[in-house]
C-alpha positions as CSV (number, residue, x, y, z in Angstrom):
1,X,12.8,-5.9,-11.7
2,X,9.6,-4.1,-12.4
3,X,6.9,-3.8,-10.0
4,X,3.0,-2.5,-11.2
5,X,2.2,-0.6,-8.2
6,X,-1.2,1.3,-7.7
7,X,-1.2,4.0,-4.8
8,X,-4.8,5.9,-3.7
9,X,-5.2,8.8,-1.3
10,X,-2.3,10.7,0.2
11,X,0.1,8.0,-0.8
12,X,-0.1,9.2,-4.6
13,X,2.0,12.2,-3.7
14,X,4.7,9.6,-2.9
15,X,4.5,7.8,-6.7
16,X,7.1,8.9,-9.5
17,X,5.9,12.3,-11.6
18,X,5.2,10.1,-14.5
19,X,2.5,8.3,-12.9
20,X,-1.4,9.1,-14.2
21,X,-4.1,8.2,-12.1
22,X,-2.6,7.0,-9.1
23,X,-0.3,4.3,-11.0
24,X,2.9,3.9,-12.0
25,X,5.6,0.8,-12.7
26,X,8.7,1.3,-10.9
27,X,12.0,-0.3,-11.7
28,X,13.7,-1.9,-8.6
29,X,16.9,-3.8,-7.6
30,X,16.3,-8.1,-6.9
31,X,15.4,-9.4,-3.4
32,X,13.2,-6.5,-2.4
33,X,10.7,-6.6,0.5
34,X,7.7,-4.9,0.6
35,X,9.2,-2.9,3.5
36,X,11.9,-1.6,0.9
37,X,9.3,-1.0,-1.3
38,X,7.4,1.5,1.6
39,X,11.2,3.1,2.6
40,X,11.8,3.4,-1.5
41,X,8.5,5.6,-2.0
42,X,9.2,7.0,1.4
43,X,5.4,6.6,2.4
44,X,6.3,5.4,5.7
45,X,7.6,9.0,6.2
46,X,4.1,10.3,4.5
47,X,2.1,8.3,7.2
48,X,4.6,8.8,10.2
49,X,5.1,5.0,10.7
50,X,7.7,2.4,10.5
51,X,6.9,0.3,6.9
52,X,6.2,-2.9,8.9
53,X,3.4,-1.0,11.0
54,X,1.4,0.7,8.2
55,X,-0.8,-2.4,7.8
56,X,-0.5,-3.9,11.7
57,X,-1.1,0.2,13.4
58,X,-2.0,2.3,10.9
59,X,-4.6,0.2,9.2
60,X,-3.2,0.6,5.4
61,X,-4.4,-2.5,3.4
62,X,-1.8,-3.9,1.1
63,X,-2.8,-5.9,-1.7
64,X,-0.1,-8.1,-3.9
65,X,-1.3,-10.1,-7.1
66,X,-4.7,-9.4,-5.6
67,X,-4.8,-11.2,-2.4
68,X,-3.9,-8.8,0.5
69,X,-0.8,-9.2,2.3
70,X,-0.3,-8.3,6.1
71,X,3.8,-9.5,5.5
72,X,6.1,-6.8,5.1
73,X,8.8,-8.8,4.8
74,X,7.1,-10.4,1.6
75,X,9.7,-10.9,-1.3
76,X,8.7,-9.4,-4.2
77,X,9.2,-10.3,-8.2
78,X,9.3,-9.1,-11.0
79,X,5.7,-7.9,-12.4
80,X,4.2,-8.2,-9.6
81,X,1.3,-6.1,-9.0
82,X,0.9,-3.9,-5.6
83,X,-1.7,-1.6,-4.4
84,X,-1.7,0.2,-0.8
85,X,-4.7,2.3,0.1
86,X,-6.4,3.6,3.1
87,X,-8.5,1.8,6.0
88,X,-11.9,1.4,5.4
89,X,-14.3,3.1,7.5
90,X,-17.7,3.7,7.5
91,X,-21.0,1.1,7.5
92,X,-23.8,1.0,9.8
93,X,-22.9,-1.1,12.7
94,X,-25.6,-2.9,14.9
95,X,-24.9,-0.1,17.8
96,X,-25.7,2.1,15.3
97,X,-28.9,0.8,13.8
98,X,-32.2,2.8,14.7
99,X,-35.0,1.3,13.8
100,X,-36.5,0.2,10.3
């Protein structure tokens, strides 16, 4: 089966050397988990974490057919589209806010 998948950051390192701009469709065996997926690109060996904690520890947001996805264990099929990218940080919390 093929899988659209869409990587940003550091992860991009772990797509295929035909990819351009951080995408790339990959060809996969049936009955894969997005876990597989992680182990396959070996980006849980990029981030240092097992591939069911990069969303629950490590704060990686993992988005399937546009609707995230906290379920490693998700099934995937074919053409379906995947995107991981970093946490987002940032903003201008109340604690934060100064006057104005």
């Amino acid at each position: 089966m093929k899988i659209n998948l869409k990587l940003f950051s550091i992860l991009r390192d772990c797509l295929p050397a035909e990819a351009k701009q951080g995408q790339a469709t990959i060809e996969l065996p049936e009955e894969v988990t997005l876990s597989d997926l992680v182990t396959h690109l070996e980006i849980d060996q990029r981030l240092g974490y097992l591939p069911q904690e990069i969303v629950t520890r490590a704060g990686w947001q993992v988005i399937v057919n546009g609707a995230f996805e906290r379920d490693m264990a998700r099934l995937l099929q074919d053409g379906d589209q995947v995107q991981i990218f970093p946490p987002v940080a940032g903003g201008c919390g109340q604690d934060n806010y100064t006057g104005g």
